[in-house]
C-alpha positions in Angstrom: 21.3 31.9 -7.9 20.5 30.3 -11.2 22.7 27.2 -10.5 20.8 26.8 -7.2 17.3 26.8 -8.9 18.9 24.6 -11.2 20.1 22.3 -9.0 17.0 22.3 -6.6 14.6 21.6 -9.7 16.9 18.5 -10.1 16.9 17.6 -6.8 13.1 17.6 -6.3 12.9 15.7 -10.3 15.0 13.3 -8.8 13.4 12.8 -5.4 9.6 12.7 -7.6 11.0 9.4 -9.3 12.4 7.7 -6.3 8.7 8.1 -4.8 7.5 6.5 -7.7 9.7 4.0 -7.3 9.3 3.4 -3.7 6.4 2.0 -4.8 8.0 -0.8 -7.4 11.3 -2.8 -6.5 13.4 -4.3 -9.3 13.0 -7.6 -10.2 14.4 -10.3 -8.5 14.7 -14.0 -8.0 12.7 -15.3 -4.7 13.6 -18.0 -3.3 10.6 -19.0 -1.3 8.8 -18.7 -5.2 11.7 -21.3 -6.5 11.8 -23.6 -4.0 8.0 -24.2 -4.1 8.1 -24.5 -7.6 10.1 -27.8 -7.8 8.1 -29.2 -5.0 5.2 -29.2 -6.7 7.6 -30.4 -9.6 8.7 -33.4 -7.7 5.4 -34.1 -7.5 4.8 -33.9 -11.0 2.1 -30.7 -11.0 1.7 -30.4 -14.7 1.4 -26.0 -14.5 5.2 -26.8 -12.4 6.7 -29.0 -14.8 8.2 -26.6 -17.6 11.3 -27.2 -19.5 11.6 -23.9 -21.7 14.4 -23.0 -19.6 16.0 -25.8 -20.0 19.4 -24.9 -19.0 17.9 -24.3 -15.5 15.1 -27.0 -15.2 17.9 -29.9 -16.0 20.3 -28.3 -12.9 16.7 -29.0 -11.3 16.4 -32.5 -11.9 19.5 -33.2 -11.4 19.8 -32.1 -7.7 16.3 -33.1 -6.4 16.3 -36.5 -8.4 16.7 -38.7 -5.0 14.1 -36.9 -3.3 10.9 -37.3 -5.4 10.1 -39.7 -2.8 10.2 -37.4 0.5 7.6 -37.3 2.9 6.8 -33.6 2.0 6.2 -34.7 -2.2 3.5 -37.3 -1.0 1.7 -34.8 1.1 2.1 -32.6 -1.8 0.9 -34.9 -3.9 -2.2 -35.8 -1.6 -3.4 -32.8 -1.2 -3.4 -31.7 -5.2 -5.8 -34.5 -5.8 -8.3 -34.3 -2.7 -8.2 -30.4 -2.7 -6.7 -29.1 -5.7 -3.9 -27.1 -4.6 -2.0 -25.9 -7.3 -1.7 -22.9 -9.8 -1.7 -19.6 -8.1 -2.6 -21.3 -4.6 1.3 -22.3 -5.0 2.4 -18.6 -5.1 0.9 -17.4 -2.7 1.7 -19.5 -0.4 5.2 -18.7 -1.7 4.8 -15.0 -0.5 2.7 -15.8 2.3 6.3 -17.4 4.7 8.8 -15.8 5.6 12.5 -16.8 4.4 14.4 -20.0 4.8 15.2 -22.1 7.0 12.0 -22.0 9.1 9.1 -20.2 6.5 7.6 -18.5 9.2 4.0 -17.3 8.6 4.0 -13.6 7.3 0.4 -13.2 8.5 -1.6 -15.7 10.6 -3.0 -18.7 8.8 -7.1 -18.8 8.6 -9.3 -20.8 6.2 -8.9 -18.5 3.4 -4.9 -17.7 4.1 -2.4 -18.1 2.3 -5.4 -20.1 -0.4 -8.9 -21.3 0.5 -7.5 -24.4 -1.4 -4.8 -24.7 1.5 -6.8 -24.8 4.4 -5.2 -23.8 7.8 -4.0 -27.3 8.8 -2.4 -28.4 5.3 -1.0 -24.8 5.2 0.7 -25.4 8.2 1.6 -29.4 7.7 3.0 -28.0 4.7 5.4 -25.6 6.5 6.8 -28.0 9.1 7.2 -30.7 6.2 8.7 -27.8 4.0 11.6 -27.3 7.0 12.6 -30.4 6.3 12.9 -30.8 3.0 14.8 -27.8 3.2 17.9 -29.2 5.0 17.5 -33.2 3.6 17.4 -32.0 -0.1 20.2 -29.4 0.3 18.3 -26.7 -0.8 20.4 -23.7 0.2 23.4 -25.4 -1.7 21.6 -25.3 -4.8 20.0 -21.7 -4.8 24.1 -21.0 -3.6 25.2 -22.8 -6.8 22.5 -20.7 -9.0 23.1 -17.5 -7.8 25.0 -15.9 -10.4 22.1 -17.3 -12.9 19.4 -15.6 -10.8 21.2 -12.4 -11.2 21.7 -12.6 -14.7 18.4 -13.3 -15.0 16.9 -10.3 -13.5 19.4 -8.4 -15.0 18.2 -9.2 -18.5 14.4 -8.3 -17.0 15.5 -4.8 -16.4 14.2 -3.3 -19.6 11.2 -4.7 -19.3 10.6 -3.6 -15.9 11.8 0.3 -16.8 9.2 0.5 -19.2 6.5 0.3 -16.8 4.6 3.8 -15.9 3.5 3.1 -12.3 2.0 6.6 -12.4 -0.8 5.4 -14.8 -2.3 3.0 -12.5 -2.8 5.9 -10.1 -4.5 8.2 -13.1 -6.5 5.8 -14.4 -7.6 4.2 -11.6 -8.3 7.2 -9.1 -6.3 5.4 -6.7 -3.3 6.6 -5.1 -1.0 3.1 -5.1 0.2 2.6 -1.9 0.9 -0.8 -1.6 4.3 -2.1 -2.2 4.7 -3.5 -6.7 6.9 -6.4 -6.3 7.8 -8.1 -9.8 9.4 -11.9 -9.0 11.2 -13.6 -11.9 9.9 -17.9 -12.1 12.6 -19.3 -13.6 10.9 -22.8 -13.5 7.3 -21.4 -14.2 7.6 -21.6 -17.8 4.7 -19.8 -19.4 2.9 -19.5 -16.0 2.5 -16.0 -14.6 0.5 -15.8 -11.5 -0.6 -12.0 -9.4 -1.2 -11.6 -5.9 -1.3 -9.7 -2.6 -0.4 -9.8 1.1 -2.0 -7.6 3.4 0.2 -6.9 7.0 -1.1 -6.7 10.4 -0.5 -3.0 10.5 -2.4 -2.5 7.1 0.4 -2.5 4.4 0.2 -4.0 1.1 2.7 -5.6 -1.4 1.5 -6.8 -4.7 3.4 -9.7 -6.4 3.7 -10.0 -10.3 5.1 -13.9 -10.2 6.8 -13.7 -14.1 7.3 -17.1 -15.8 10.0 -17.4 -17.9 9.3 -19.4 -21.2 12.1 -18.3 -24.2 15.9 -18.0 -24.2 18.4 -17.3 -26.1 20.7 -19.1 -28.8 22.8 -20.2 -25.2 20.1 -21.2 -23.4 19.8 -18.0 -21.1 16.3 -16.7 -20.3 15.9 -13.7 -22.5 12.7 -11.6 -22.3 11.3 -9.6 -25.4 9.2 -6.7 -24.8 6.3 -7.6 -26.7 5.6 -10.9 -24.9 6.4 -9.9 -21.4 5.1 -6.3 -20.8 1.9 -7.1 -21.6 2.0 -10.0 -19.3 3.6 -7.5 -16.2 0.8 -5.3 -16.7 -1.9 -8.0 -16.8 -0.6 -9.0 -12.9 0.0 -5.8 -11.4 -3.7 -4.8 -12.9 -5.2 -7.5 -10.8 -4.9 -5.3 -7.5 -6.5 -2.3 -8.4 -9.4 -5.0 -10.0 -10.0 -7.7 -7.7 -11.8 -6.0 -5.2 -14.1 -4.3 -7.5 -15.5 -8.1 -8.7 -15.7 -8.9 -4.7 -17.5 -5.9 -4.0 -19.8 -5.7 -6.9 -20.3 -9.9 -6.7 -24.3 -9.1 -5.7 -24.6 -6.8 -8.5 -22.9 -8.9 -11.1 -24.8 -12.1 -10.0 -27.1 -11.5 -13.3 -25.0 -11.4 -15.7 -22.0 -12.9 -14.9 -23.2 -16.7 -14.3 -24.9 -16.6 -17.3 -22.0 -15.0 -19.6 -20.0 -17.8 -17.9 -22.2 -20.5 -19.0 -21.2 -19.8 -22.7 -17.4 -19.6 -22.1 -16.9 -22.4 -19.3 -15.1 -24.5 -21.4 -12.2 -22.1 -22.5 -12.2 -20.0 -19.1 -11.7 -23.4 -17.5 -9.0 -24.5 -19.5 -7.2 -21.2 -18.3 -7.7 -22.4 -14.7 -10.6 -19.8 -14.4 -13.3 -21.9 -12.7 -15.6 -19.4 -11.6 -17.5 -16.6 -13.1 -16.2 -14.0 -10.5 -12.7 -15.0 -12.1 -14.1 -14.6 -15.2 -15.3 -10.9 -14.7 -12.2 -9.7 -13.1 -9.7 -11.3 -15.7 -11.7 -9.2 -18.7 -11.2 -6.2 -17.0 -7.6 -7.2 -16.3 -7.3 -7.5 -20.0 -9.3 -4.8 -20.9 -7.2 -2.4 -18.6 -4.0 -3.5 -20.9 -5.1 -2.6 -23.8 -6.4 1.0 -22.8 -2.9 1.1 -21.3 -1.4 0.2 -24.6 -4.0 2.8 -25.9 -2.4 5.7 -23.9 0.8 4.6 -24.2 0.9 4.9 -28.5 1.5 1.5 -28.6 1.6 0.5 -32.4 -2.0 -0.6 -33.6 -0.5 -3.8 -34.7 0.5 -4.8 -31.4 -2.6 -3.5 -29.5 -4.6 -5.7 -32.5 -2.3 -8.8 -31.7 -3.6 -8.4 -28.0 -7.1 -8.0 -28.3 -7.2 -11.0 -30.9 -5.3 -13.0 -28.3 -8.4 -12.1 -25.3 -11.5 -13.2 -27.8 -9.8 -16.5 -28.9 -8.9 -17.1 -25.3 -13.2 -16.3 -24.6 -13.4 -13.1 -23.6 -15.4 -12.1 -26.6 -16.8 -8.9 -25.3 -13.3 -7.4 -24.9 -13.8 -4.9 -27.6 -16.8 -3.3 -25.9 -15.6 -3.0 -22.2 -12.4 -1.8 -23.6 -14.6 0.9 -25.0 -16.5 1.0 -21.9 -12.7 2.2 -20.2 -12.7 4.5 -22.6 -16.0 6.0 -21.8 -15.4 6.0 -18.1 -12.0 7.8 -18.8 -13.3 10.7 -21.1 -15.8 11.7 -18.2 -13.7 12.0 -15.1 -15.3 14.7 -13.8 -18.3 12.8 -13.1 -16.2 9.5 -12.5 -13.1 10.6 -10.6 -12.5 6.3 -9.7 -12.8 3.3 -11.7 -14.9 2.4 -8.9 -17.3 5.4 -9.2 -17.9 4.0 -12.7 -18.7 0.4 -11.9 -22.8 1.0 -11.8 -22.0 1.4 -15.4 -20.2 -1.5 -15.6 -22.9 -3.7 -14.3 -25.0 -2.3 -16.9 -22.9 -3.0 -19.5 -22.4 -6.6 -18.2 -26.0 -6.8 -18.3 -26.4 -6.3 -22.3 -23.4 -9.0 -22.8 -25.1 -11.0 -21.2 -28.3 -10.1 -22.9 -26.5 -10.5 -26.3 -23.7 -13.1 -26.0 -25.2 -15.0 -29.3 -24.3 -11.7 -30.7 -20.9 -12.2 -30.5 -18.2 -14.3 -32.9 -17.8 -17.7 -30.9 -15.5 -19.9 -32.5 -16.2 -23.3 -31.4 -12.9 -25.4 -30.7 
C-alpha cells in the first residue's frame, strides 16, 4: 500500500508539470520566422541585416545572392518606405501563415491583421509573391541543408528555456495562462527579439517569444548565456499578460502618458517605440522582470545591472513602478489581478508625469 501512495503521488507530481508545460513548447526553429527574415534581408531592412551569427548569415548570402532582385524584394522594399513595415510587423506576419509552400492565412486578414502596417491588400500581395519566391529561390533546399544547425541551436537554448517558472505569471498576474507560450529561436535576428500573439477563430491563444540570437561561441555556434537571454524571454512572454491592460486603460492613461512621452521621445523612438501607449506597456514589461528577478533571489548585482539598463534606455521611473508591483503584490487580498490594481497605476502615472523633471535624465 505504501508503494502505491508512493507511486500515485508521483504520478499526479508528474502529471502537475506536464500541465504546466502544456502551456510552453520547447524551443524551436520556425521556418515561416527564417524565411521572412532574409526577405526583408534581401531587401536590406537594417533591424534584418545582422551578422553576429555569422556562420549562419554567410550560408545566407551565399544562397539568396542571385535573387536580391526578385519581384517579391522590390515589393518588399516598396512597401518599407511608403508604409513602414518592418520590425515586429515582420514577425507577426511570420506567425500569422500557415507553413510552406502556400502560407495560408492562420486567421482572416483585416486592416489590423497580421500588422496595421501590412494592410489587407499588401498582406496578401505579399503571400502570393511569397509562394513564389519560395520555389524560384529554393528555399526548402536551404532550410534542408540547415537543419542539423537549427537543432543544435535549440538544443543549446534548452537551459535557458528550463529555467523559466510559467507558474509565476499565473501568481502574479491573477490570470490563469491559457494561451499556448511558444519560444522561436531567430537565428538571423541578431539582437532583435520581438513578442506576439495570434488569436484562433474558436478563441485560442498562442503567445510567441521571437529570440534573436546575437553571441557564439569560439566555433562560431550560437551559444546563449543565461544572464543575457532570460531576461530577454521573460520581457516577451510579459507582453501578453500587459498589452491589453495599456489598450484597456488607453482613456485613463491619456493624461499622463503623452506628456511622459514628450520627455523620452527621442530614446523610446530609437528603440522603435513610436507611440506613448508602447511606451507605457514596455515599462511595465520591464518592470514585471525585475519583480520576477525579485522573487526569484536573483543576485542584487544582476537585478542592479537590469534596472540600470531600463533608465539609460528612458524609462526613468522604473524604480518606482517596480515598487508600485511590489505594492500591488503585498495586498492581494484587496487586488487579487494585476488588473484590479491598474486604478492605482493610473495614479501613479499621474505623479510621473507630474514630476518627470524630478527624475536623473541623462541627455545623449
Amino acid at each position: 500500500m505504501k508503494k502505491i501512495s508512493i507511486l500515485l503521488l508521483l504520478l499526479l507530481s508528474t502529471t502537475a508539470f506536464a500541465q504546466d508545460n502544456l502551456l510552453l513548447d520547447k524551443p524551436k526553429v520556425d521556418e515561416r520566422v527564417e524565411l521572412l527574415s532574409i526577405v526583408f534581408r534581401l531587401a536590406d531592412s537594417k533591424e534584418y541585416s545582422s551578422i553576429r551569427y555569422k556562420t549562419y548569415t554567410d550560408k545566407i548570402e551565399t544562397h539568396f545572392a542571385n535573387y536580391k532582385n526578385h519581384k517579391l524584394i522590390r515589393f518588399v522594399k516598396k512597401i518599407r518606405l511608403l508604409n513602414g513595415v518592418g520590425y515586429d510587423a515582420v514577425m507577426k506576419m511570420a506567425f500569422h501563415i500557415d507553413r510552406a509552400p502556400y502560407f495560408k492565412p492562420l486567421v482572416e486578414f483585416s486592416k489590423t491583421i497580421p500588422e496595421e502596417r501590412w494592410g489587407k491588400k499588401n498582406a496578401l500581395k505579399f503571400i502570393k509573391l511569397l509562394q513564389q519566391f519560395y520555389v524560384d529561390a529554393q528555399c526548402e533546399e536551404f532550410f534542408k541543408e540547415n537543419s542539423e544547425m537549427y537543432q543544435e541551436v535549440s538544443n543549446r537554448f534548452i537551459p535557458i528555456y528550463n529555467h523559466l517558472d510559467v507558474k509565476w505569471y499565473k501568481d502574479f498576474y491573477g490570470k490563469e495562462p491559457k494561451e499556448k507560450f511558444v519560444i522561436i529561436n531567430g537565428l538571423g535576428n541578431g539582437n532583435g527579439n520581438y513578442g506576439g500573439d495570434i488569436v484562433f477563430q474558436n478563441g485560442e491563444r498562442q503567445v510567441y517569444a521571437i529570440m534573436g540570437t546575437w553571441s557564439v561561441d569560439s566555433l562560431g555556434i550560437a551559444k546563449f548565456n543565461l544572464k543575457d537571454y532570460f531576461p530577454t524571454l521573460l520581457h516577451e512572454f510579459n507582453h501578453s499578460f500587459v498589452n491589453y491592460l495599456t489598450e484597456q486603460n488607453r482613456a485613463e492613461l491619456q493624461e499622463s502618458g503623452p506628456e511622459l512621452f514628450k520627455e523620452v521621445k527621442d530614446k523610446m523612438k530609437k528603440q522603435a517605440y513610436s507611440e506613448w501607449e508602447t511606451m507605457i506597456s514596455e515599462a511595465m514589461v520591464r518592470a514585471a522582470v525585475i519583480k520576477y528577478m525579485k522573487d526569484h533571489k536573483f543576485a542584487k548585482a544582476d537585478i542592479d545591472k537590469e534596472t540600470q539598463q531600463q533608465l539609460k534606455r528612458g524609462f526613468f521611473w522604473i524604480n518606482d513602478l517596480v515598487e508600485e508591483l511590489e505594492n500591488y503584490d503585498h495586498h492581494r487580498d484587496t487586488y487579487p489581478t494585476l488588473e484590479s490594481y491598474m486604478p492605482n497605476i493610473i495614479s501613479a502615472y499621474k505623479k510621473y508625469a507630474e514630476h518627470i523633471g524630478d527624475y536623473t535624465i541623462e541627455k545623449e
